[in-house]
N, CA, C, O and CB atoms as a CASP TS submission, in Angstrom:
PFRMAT TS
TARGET T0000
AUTHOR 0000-0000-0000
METHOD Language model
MODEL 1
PARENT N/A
ATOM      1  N   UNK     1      -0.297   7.002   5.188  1.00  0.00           N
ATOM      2  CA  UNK     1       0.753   7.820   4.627  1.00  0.00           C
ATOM      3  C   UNK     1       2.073   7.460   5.307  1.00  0.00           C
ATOM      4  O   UNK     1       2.171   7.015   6.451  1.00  0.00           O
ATOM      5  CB  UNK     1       0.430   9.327   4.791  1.00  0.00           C
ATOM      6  N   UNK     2       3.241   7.748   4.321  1.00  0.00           N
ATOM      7  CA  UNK     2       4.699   7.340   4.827  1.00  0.00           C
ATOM      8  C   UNK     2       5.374   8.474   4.659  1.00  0.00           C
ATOM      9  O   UNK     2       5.119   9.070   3.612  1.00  0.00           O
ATOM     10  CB  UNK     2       5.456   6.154   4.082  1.00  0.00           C
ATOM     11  N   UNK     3       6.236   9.000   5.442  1.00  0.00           N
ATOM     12  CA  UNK     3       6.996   9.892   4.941  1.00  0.00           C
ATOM     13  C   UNK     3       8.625   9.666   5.579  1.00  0.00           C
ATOM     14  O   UNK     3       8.737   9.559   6.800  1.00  0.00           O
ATOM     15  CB  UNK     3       6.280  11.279   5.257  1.00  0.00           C
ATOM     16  N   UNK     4       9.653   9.612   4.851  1.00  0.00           N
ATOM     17  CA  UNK     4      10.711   9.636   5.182  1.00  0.00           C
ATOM     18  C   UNK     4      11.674  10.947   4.743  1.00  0.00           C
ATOM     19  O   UNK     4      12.318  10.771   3.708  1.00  0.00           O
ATOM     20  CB  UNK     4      11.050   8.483   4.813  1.00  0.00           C
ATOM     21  N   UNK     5      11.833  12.196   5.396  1.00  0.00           N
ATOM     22  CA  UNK     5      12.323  13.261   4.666  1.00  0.00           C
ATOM     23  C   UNK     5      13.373  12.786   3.943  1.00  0.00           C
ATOM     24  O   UNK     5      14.296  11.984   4.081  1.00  0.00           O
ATOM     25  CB  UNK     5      12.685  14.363   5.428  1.00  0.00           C
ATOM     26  N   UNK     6      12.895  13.613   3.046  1.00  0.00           N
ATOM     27  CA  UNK     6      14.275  13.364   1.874  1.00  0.00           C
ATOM     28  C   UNK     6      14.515  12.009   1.119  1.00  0.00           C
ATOM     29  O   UNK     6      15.502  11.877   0.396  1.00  0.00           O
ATOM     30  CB  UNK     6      15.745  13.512   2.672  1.00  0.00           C
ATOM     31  N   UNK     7      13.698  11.112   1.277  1.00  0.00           N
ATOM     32  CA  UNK     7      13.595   9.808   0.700  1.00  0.00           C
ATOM     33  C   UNK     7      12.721   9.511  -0.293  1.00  0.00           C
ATOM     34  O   UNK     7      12.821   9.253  -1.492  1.00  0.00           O
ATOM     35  CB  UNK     7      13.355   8.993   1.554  1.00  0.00           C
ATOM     36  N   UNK     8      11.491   9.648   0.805  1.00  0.00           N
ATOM     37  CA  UNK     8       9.871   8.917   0.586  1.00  0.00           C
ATOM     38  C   UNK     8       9.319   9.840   0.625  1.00  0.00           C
ATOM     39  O   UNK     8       9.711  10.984   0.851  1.00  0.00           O
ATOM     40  CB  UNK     8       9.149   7.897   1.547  1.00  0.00           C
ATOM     41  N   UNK     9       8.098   9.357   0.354  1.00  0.00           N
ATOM     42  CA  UNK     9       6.915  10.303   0.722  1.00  0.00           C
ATOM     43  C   UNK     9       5.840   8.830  -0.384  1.00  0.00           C
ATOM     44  O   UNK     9       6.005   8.485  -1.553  1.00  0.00           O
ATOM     45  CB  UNK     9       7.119  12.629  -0.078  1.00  0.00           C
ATOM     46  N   UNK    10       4.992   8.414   0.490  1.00  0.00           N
ATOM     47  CA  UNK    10       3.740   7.568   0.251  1.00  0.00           C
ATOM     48  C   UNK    10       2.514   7.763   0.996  1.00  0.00           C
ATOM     49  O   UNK    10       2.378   8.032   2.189  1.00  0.00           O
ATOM     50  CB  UNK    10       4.033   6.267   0.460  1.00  0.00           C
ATOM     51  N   UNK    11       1.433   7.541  -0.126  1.00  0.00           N
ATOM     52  CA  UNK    11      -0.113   7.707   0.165  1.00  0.00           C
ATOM     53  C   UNK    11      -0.656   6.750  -0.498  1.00  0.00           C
ATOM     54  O   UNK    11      -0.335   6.564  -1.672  1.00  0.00           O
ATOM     55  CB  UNK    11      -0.797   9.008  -0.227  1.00  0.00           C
ATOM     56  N   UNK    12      -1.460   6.066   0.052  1.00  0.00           N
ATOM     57  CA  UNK    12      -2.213   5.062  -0.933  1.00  0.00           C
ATOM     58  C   UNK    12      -3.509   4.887  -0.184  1.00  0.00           C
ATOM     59  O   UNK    12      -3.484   4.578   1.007  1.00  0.00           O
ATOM     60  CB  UNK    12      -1.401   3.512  -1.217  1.00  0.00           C
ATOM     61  N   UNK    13      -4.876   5.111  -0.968  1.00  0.00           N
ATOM     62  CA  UNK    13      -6.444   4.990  -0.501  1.00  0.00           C
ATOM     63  C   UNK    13      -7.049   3.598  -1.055  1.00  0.00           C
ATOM     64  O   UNK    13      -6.875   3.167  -2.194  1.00  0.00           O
ATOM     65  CB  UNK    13      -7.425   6.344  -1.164  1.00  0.00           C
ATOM     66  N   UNK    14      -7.808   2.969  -0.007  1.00  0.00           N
ATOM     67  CA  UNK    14      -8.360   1.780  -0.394  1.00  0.00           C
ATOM     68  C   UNK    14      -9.643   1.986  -1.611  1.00  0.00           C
ATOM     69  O   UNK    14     -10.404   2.953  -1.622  1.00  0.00           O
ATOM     70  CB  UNK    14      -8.869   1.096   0.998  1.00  0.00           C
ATOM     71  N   UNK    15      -9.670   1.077  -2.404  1.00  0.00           N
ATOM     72  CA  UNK    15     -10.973   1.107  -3.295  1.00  0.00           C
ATOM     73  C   UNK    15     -12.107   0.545  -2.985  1.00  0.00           C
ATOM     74  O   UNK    15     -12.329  -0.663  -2.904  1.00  0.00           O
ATOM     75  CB  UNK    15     -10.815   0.602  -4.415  1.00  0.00           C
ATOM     76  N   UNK    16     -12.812   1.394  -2.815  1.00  0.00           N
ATOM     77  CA  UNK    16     -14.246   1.197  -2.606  1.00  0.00           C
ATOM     78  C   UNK    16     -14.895   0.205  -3.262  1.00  0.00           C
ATOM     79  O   UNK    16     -14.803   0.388  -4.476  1.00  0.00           O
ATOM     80  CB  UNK    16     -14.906   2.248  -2.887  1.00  0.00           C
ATOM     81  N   UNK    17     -15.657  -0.996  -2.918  1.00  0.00           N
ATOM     82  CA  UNK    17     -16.223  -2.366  -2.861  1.00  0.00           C
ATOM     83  C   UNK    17     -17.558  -2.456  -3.116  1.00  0.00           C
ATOM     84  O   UNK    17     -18.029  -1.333  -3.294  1.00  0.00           O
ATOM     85  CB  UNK    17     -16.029  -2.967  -1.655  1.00  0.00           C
ATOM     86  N   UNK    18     -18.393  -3.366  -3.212  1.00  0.00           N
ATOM     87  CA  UNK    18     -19.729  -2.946  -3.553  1.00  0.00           C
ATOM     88  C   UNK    18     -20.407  -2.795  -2.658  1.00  0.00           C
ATOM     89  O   UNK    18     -21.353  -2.060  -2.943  1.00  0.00           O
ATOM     90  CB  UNK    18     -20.370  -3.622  -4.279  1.00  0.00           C
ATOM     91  N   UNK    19     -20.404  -3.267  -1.276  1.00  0.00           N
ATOM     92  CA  UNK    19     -21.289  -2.533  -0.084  1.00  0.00           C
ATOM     93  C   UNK    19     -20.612  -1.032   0.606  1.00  0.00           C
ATOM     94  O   UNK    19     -20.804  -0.443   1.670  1.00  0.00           O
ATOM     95  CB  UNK    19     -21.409  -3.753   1.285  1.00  0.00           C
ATOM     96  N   UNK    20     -19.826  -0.800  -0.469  1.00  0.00           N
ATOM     97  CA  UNK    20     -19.345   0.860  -0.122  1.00  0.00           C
ATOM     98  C   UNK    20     -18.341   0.735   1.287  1.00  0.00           C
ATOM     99  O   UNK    20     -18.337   1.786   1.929  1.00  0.00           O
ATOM    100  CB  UNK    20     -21.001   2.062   0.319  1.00  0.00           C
ATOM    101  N   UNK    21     -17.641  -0.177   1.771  1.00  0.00           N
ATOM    102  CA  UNK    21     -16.583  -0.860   2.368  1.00  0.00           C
ATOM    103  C   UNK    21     -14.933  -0.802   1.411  1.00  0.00           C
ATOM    104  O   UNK    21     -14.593  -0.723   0.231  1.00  0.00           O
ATOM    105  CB  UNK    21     -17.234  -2.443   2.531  1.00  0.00           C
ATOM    106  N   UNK    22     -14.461  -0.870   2.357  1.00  0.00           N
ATOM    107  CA  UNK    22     -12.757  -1.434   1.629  1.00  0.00           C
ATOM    108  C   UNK    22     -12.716  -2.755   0.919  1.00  0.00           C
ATOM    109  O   UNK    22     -12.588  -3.753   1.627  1.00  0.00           O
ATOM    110  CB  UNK    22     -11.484  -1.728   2.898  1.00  0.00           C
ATOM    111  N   UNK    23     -12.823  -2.923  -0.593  1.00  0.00           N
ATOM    112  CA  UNK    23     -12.682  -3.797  -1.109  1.00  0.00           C
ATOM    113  C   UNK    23     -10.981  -4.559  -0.776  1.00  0.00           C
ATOM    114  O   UNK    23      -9.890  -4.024  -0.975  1.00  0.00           O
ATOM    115  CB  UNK    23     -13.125  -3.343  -2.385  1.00  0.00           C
ATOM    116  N   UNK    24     -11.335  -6.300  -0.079  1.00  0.00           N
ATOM    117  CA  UNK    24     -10.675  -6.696   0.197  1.00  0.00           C
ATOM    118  C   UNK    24     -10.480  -8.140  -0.682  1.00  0.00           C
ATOM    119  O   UNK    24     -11.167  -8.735  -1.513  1.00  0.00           O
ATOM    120  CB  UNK    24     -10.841  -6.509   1.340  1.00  0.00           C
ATOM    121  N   UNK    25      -9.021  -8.397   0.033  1.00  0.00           N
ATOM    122  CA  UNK    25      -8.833  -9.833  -0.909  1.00  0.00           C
ATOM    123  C   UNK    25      -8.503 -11.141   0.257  1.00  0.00           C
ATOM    124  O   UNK    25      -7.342 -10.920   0.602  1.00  0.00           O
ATOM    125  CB  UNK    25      -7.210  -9.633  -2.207  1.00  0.00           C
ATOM    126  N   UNK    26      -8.902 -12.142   0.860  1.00  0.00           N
ATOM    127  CA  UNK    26      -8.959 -12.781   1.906  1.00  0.00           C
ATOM    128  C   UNK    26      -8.614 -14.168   1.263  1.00  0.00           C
ATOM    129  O   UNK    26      -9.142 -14.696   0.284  1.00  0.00           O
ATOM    130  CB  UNK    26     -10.262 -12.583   2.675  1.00  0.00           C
ATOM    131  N   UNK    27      -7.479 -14.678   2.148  1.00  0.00           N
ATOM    132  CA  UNK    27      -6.711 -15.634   1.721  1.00  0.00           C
ATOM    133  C   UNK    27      -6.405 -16.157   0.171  1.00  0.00           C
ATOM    134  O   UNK    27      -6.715 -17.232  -0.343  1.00  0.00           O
ATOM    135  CB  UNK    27      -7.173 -16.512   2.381  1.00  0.00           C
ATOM    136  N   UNK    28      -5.741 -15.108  -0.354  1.00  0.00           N
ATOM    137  CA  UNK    28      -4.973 -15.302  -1.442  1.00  0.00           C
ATOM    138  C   UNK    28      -3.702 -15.727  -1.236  1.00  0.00           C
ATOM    139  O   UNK    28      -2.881 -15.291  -0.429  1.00  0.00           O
ATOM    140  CB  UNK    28      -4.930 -14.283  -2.124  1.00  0.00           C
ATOM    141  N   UNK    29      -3.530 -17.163  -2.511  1.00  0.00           N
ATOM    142  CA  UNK    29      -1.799 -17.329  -2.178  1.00  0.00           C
ATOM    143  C   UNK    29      -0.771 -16.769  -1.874  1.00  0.00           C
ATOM    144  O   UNK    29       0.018 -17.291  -1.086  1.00  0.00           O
ATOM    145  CB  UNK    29      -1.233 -17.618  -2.818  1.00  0.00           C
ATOM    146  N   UNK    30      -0.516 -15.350  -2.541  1.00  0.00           N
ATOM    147  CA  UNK    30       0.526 -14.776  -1.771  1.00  0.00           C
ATOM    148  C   UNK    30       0.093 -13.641  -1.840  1.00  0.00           C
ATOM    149  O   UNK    30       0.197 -12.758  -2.691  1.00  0.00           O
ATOM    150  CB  UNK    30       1.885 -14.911  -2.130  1.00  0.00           C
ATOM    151  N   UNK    31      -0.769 -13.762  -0.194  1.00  0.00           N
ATOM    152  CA  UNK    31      -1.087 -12.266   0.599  1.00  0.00           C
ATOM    153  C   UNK    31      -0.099 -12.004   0.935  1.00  0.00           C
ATOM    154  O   UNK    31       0.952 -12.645   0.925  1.00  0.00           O
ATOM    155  CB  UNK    31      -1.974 -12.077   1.779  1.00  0.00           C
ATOM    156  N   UNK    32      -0.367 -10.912   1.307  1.00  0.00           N
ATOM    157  CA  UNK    32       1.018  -9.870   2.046  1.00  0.00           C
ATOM    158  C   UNK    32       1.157 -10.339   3.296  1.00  0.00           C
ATOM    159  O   UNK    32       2.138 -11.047   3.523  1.00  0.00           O
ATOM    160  CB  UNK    32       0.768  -8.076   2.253  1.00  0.00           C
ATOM    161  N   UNK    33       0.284 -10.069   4.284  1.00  0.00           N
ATOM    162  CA  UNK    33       0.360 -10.405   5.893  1.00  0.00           C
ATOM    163  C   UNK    33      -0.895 -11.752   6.072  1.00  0.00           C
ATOM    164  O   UNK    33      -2.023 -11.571   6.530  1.00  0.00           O
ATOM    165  CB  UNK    33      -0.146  -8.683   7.015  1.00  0.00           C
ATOM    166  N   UNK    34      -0.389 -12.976   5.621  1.00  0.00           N
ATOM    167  CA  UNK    34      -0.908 -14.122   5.568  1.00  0.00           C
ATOM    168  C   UNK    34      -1.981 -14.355   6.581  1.00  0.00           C
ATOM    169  O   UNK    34      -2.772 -15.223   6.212  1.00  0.00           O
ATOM    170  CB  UNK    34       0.060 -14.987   5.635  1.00  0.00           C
ATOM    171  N   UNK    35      -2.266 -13.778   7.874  1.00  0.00           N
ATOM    172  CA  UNK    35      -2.991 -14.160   8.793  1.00  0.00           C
ATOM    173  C   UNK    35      -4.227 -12.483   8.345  1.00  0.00           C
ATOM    174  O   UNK    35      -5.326 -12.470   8.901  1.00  0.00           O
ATOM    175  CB  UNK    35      -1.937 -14.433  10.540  1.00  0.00           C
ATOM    176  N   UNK    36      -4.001 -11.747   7.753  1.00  0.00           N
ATOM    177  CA  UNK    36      -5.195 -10.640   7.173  1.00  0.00           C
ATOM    178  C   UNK    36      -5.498 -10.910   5.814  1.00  0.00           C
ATOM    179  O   UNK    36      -4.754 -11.572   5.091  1.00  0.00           O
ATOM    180  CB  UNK    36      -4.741  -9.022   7.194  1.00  0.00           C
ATOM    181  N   UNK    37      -6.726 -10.343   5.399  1.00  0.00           N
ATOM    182  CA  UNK    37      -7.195  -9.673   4.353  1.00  0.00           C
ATOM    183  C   UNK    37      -6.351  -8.565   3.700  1.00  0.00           C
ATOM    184  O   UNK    37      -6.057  -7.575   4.369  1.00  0.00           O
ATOM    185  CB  UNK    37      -8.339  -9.198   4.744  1.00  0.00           C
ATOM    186  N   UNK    38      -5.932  -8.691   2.368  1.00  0.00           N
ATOM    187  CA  UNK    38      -5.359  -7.701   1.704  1.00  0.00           C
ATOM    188  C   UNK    38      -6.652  -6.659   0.997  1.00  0.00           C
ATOM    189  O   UNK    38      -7.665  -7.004   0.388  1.00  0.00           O
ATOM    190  CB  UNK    38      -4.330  -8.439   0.615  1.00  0.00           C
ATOM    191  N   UNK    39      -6.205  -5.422   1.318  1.00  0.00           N
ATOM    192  CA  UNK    39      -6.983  -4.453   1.006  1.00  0.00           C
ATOM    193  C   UNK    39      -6.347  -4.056  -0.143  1.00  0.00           C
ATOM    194  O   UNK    39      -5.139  -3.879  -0.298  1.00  0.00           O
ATOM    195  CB  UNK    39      -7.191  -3.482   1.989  1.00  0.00           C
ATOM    196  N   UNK    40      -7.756  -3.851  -1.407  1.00  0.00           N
ATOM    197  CA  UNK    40      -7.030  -3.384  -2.415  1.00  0.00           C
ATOM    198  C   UNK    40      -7.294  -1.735  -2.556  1.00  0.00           C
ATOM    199  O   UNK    40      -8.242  -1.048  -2.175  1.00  0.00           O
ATOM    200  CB  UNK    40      -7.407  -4.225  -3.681  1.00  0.00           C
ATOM    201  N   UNK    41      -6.054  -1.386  -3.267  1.00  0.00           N
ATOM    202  CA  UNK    41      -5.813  -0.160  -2.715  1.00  0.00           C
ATOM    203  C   UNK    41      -5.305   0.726  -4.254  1.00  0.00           C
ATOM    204  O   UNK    41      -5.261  -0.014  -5.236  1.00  0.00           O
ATOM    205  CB  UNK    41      -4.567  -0.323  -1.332  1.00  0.00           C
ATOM    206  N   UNK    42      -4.915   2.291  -4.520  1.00  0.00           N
ATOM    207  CA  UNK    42      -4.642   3.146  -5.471  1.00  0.00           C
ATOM    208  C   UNK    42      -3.846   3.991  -4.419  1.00  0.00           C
ATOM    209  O   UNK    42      -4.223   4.580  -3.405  1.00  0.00           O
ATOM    210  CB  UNK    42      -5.910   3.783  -6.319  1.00  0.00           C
ATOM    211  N   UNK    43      -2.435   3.827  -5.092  1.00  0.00           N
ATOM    212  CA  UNK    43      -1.552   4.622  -4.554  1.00  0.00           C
ATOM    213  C   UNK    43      -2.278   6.740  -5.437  1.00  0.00           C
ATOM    214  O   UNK    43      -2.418   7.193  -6.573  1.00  0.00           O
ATOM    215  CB  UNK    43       0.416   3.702  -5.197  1.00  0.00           C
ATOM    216  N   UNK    44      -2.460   7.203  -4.192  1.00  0.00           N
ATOM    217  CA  UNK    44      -2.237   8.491  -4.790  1.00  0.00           C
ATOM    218  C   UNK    44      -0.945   9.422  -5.402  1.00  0.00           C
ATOM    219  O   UNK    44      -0.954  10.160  -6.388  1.00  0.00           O
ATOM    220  CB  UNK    44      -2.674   9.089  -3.951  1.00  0.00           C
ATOM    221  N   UNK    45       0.327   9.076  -4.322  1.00  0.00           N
ATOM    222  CA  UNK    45       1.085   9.492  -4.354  1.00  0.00           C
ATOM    223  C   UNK    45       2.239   8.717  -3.995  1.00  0.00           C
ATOM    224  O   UNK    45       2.063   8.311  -2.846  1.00  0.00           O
ATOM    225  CB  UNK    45       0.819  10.328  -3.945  1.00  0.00           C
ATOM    226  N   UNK    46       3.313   8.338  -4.443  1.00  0.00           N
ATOM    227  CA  UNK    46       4.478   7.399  -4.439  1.00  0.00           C
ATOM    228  C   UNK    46       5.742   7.903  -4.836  1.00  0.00           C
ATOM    229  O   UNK    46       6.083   7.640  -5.989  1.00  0.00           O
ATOM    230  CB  UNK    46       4.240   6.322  -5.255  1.00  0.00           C
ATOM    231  N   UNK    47       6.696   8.730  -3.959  1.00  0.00           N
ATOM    232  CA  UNK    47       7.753   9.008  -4.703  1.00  0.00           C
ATOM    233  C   UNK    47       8.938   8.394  -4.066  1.00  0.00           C
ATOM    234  O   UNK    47       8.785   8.450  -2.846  1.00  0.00           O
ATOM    235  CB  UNK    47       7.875  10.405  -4.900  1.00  0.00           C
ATOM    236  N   UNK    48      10.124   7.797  -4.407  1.00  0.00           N
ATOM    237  CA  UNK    48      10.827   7.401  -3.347  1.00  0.00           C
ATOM    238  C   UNK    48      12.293   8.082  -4.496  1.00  0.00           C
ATOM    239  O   UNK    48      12.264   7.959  -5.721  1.00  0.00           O
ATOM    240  CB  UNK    48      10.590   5.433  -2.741  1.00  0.00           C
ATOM    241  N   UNK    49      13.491   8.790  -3.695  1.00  0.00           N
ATOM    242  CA  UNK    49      14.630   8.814  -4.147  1.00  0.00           C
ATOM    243  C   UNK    49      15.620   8.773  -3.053  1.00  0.00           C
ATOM    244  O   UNK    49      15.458   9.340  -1.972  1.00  0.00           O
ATOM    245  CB  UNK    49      14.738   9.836  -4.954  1.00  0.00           C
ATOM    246  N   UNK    50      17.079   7.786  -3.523  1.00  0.00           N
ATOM    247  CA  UNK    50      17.852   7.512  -2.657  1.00  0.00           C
ATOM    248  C   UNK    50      18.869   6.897  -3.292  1.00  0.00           C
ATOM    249  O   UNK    50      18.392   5.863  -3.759  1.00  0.00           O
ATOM    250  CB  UNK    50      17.330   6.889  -1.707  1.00  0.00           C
ATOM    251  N   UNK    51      19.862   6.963  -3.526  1.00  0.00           N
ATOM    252  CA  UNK    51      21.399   7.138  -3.853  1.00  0.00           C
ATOM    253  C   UNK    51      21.182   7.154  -5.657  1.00  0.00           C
ATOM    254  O   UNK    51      21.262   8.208  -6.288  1.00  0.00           O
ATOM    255  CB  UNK    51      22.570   5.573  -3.100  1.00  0.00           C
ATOM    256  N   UNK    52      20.932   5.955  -6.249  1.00  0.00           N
ATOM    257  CA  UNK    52      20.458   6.671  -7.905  1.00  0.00           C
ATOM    258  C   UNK    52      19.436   6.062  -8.537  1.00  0.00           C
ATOM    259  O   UNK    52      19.257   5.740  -9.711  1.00  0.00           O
ATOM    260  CB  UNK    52      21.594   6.594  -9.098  1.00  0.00           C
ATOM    261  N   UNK    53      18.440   5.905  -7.004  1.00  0.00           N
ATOM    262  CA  UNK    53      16.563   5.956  -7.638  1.00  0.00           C
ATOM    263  C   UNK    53      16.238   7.189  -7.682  1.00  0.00           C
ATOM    264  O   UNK    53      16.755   8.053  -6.974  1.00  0.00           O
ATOM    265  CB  UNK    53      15.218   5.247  -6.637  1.00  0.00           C
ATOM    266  N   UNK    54      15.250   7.405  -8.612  1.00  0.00           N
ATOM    267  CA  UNK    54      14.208   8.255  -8.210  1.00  0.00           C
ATOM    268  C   UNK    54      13.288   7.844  -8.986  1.00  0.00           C
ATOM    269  O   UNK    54      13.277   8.051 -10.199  1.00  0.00           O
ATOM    270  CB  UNK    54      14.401   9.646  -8.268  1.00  0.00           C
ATOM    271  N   UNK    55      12.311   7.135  -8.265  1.00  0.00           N
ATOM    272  CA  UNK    55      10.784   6.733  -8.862  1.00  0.00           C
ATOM    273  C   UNK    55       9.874   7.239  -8.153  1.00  0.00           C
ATOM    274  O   UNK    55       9.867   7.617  -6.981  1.00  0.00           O
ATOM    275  CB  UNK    55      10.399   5.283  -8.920  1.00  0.00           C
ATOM    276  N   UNK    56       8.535   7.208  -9.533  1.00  0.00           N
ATOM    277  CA  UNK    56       7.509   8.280  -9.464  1.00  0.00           C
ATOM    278  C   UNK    56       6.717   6.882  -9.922  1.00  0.00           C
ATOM    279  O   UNK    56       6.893   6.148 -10.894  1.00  0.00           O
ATOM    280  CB  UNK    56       7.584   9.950 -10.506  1.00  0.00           C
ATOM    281  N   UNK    57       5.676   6.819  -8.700  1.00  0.00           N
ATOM    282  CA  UNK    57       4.709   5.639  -9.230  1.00  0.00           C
ATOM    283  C   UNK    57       3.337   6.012  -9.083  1.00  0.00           C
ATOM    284  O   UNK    57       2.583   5.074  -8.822  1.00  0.00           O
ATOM    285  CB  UNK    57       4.888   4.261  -8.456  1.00  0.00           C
ATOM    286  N   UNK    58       2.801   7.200  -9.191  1.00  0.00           N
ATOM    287  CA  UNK    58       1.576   7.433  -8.543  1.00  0.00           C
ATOM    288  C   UNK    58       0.727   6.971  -9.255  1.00  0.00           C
ATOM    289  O   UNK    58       0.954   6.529 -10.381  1.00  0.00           O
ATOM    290  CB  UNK    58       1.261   8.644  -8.235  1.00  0.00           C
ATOM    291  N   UNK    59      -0.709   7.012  -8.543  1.00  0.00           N
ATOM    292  CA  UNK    59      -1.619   6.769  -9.379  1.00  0.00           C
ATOM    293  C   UNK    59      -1.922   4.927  -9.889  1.00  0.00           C
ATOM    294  O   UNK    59      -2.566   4.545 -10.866  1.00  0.00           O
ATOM    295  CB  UNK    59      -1.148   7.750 -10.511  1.00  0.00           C
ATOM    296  N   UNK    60      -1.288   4.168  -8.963  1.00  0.00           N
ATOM    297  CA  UNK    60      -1.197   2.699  -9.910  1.00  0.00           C
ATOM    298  C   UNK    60      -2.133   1.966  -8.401  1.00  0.00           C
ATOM    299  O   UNK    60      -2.576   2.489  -7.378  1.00  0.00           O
ATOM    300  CB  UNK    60       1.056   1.824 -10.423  1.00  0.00           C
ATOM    301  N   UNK    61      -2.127   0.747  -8.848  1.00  0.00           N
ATOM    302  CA  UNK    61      -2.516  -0.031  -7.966  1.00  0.00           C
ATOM    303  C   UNK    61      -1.781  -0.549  -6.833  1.00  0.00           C
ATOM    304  O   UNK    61      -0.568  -0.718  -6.958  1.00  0.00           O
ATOM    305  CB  UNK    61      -2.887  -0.827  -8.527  1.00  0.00           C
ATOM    306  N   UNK    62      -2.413  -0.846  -5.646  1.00  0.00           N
ATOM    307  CA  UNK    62      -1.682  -1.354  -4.450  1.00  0.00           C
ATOM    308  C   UNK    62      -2.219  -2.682  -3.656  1.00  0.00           C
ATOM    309  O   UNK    62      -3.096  -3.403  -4.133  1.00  0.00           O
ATOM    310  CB  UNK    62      -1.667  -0.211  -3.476  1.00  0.00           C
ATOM    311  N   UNK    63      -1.585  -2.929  -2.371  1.00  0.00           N
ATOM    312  CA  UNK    63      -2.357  -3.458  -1.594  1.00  0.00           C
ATOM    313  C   UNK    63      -2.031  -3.460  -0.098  1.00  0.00           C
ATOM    314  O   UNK    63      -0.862  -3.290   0.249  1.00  0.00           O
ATOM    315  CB  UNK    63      -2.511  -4.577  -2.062  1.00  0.00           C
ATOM    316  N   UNK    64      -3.197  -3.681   0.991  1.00  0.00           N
ATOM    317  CA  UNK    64      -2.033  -3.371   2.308  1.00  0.00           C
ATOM    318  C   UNK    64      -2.474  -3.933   3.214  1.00  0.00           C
ATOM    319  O   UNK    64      -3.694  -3.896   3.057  1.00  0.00           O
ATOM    320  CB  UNK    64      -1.729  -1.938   2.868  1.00  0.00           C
ATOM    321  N   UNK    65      -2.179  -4.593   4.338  1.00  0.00           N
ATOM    322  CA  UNK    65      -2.898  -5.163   5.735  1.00  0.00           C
ATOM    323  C   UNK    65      -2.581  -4.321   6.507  1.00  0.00           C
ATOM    324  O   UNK    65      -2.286  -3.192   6.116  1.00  0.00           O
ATOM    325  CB  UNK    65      -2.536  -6.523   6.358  1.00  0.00           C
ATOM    326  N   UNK    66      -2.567  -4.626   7.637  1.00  0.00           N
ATOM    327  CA  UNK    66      -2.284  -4.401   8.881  1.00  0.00           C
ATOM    328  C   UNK    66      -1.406  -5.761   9.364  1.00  0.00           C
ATOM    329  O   UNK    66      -1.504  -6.965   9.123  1.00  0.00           O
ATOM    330  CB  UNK    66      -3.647  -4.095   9.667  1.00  0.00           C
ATOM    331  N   UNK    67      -0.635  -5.058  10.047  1.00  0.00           N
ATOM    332  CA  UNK    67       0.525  -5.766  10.992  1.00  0.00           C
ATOM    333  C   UNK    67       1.134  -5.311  11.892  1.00  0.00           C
ATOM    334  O   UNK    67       1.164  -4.115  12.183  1.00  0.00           O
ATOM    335  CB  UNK    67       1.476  -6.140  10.483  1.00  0.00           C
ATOM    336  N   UNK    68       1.875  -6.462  12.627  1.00  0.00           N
ATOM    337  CA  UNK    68       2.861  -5.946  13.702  1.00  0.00           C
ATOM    338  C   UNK    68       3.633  -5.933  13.645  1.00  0.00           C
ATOM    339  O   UNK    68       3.969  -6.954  13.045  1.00  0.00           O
ATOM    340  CB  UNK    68       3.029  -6.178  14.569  1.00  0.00           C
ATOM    341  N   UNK    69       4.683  -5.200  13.966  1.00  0.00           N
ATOM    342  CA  UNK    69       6.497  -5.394  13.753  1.00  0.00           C
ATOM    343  C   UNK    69       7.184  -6.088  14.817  1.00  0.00           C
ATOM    344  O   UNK    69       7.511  -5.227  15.634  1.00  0.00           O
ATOM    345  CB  UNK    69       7.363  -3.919  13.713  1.00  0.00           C
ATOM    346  N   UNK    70       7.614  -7.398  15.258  1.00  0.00           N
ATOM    347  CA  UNK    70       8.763  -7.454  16.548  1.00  0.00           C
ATOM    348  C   UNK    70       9.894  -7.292  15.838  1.00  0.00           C
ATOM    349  O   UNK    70      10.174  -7.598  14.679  1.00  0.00           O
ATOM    350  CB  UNK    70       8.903  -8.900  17.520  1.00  0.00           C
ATOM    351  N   UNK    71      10.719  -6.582  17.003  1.00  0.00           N
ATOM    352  CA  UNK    71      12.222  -6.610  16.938  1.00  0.00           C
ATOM    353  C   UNK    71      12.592  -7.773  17.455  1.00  0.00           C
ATOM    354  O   UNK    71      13.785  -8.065  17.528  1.00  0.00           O
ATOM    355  CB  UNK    71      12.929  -5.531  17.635  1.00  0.00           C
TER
END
């Protein structure tokens, strides 16, 4: 989950795979975080508004790794 008051607010759950695991996607051309497995994923909840967005995406498909951030 993400939350940025007054901005954001995101949730997204991985989809369940056939050994009842996080169905994943492993070295696809353009993964997200190239050195992981992309997890495929269903946003529950997705709202983001900020100067003259406001999108509502829930309910669609996603995907997500894990990573690190350097500054």
């Amino acid at each position: 989950m993400l939350t940025i008051p007054g901005i954001t607010s995101i949730e997204i759950e991985s989809i369940q795979g056939i050994s009842g695991a996080p169905a994943t996607i492993d070295n696809p051309p353009l993964c997200i975080v190239p050195s992981h497995p992309a997890t495929v994923a269903k946003s529950s909840r997705y709202h983001y508004q900020d100067y003259d967005k406001n999108w509502q995406f829930s309910d669609r498909n996603g995907y997500y790794s894990p990573f690190i951030y350097h500054a």
